[in-house]
C-alpha positions as CSV (number, residue, x, y, z in Angstrom):
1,X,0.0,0.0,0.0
2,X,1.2,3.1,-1.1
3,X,2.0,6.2,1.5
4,X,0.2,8.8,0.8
5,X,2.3,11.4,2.6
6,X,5.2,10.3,0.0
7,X,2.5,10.6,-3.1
8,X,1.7,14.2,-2.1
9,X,5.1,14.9,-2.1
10,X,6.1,13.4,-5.1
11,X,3.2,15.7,-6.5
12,X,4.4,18.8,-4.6
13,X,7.9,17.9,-6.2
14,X,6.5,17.7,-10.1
15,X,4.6,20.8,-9.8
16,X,7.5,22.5,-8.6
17,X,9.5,21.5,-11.3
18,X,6.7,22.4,-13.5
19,X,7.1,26.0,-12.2
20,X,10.6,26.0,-12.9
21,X,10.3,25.3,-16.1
22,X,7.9,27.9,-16.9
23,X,9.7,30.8,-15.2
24,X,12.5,29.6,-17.6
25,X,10.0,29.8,-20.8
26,X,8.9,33.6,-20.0
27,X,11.7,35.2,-21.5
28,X,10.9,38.1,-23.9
29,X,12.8,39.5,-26.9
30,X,13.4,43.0,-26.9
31,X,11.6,43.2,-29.8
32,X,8.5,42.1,-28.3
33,X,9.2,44.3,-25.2
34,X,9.6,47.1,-27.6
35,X,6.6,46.7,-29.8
36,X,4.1,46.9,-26.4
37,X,6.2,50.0,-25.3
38,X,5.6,51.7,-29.5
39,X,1.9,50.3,-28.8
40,X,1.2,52.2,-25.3
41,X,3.1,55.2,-26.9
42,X,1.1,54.9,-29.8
43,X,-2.0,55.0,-27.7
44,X,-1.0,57.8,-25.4
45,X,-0.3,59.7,-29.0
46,X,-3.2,59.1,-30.0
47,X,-5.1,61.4,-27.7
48,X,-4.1,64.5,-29.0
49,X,-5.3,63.9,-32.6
50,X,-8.4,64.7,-34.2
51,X,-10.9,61.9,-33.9
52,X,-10.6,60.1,-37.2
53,X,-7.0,60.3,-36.6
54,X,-7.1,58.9,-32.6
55,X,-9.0,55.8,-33.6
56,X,-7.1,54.6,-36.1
57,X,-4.0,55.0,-34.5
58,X,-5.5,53.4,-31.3
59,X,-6.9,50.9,-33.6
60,X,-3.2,50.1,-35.1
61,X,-2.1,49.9,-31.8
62,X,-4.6,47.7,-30.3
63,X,-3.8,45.2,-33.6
64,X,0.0,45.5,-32.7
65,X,-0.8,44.6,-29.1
66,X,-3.1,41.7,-30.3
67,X,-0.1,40.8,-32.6
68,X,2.6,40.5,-29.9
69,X,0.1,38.3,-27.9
70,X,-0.8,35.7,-30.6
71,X,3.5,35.5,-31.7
72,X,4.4,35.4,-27.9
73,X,1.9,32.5,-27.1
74,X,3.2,31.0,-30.7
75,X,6.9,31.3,-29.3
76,X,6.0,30.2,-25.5
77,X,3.1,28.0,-25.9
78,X,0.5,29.7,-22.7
79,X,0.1,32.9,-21.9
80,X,0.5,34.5,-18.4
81,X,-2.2,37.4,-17.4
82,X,-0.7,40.6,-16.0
83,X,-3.1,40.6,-13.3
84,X,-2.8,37.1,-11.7
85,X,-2.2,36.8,-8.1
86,X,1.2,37.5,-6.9
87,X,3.5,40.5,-7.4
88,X,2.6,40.4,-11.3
89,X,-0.6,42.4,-10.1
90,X,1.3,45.2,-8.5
91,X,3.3,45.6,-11.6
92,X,0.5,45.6,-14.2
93,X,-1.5,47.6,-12.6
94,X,1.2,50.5,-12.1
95,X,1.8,49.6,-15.5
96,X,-1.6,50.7,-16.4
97,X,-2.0,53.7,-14.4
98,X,0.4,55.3,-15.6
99,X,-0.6,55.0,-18.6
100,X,-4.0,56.1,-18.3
101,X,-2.5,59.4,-16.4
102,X,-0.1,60.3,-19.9
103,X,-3.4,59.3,-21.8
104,X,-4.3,62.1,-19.2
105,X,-1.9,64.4,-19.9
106,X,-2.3,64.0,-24.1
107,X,-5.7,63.9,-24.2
108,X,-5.5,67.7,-22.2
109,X,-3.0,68.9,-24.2
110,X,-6.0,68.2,-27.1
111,X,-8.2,70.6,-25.1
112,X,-5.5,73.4,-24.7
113,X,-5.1,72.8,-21.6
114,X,-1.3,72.2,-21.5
115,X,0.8,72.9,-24.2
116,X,0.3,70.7,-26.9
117,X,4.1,69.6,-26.9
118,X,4.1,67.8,-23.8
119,X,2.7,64.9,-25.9
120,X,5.4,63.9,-27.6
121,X,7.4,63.6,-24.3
122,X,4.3,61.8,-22.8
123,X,4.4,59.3,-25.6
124,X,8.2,58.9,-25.4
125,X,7.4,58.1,-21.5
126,X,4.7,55.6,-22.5
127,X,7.5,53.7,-25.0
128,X,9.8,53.3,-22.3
129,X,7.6,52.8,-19.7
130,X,6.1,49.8,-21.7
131,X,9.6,48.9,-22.7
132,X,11.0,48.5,-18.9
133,X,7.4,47.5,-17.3
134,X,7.7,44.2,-19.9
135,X,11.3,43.7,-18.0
136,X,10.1,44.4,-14.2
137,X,6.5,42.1,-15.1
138,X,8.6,39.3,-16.4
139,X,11.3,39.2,-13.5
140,X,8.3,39.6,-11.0
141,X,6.3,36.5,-12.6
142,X,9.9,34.8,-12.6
143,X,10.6,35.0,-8.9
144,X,6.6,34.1,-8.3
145,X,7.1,31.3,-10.2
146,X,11.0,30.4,-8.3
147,X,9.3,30.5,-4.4
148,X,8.1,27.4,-3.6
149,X,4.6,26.1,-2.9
C-alpha cells in the first residue's frame, strides 16, 4: 500500500518542477518588449489627434498589441495574465495607471489645456515605460514562479 504522505510529495515535487520550467520559458525578446512599449506610446499619441485620426491609431495599436500576444503564445506556448495573483498584479497595474494618467496628460494637451508639446514627451514616456514595465513584469512572474509552494 502506497503512502500517501510520499505521493503528495512526489506531486508537490512535479509541480515544482513544472514552475521552474515555466519561469525559464517567459523570457521576452526586446523586440516584443519594444513593440508593447511603441503600442502604449502609440495609444498615449493618439489622444491628442483629431478623432478620425485617434481611432485609427488606437486601432493600429490595439492590432500590434493583439499581434505581440498571438507571436508570444506561438513562441511560448500559454500565456501568463498581467493581473494574476502574486507581485505580477502590482506591476501591471502600475503599469496601467500610468498610462492612463499620460493618456491624461495627451488627451488635455488636445483641449488646450497644456501645451500641446508635452505629448510627444508623454508618448516617449509611454514607450519606455512599456519597454521596462515588460522587463520588471517578467522578472516579477519569474521570482513568483522560483518561491516554492
Amino acid at each position: 500500500m502506497n503512502d500517501p504522505r510520499f505521493e503528495a510529495a512526489q506531486q508537490l515535487e512535479a509541480l515544482e518542477h513544472t514552475r521552474q520550467q515555466m519561469a525559464g520559458h517567459m523570457k521576452q525578446a526586446w523586440w516584443e518588449r519594444a513593440g508593447i512599449g511603441l503600442c502604449m506610446g502609440a495609444i498615449v499619441m493618439a489622444m491628442n489627434l483629431p478623432i478620425f485620426w485617434m481611432y485609427l491609431l488606437e486601432s493600429v495599436a490595439a492590432a500590434g498589441g493583439a499581434f505581440l500576444y498571438v507571436m508570444g503564445r506561438r513562441k511560448r506556448g500559454f500565456f501568463v495574465s498581467g493581473y494574476r495573483e502574486g507581485s505580477t498584479r502590482r506591476v501591471a497595474v502600475a503599469i496601467v495607471l500610468m498610462v492612463y494618467a499620460l493618456m491624461a496628460v495627451s488627451a488635455l494637451a488636445r483641449f488646450h489645456v497644456v501645451p500641446g508639446w508635452v505629448t510627444y514627451p508623454a508618448a516617449l514616456m509611454a514607450v519606455a515605460m512599456g519597454f521596462y514595465g515588460c522587463g520588471v513584469w517578467q522578472r516579477a512572474y519569474v521570482a513568483d514562479m522560483k518561491r516554492t509552494l
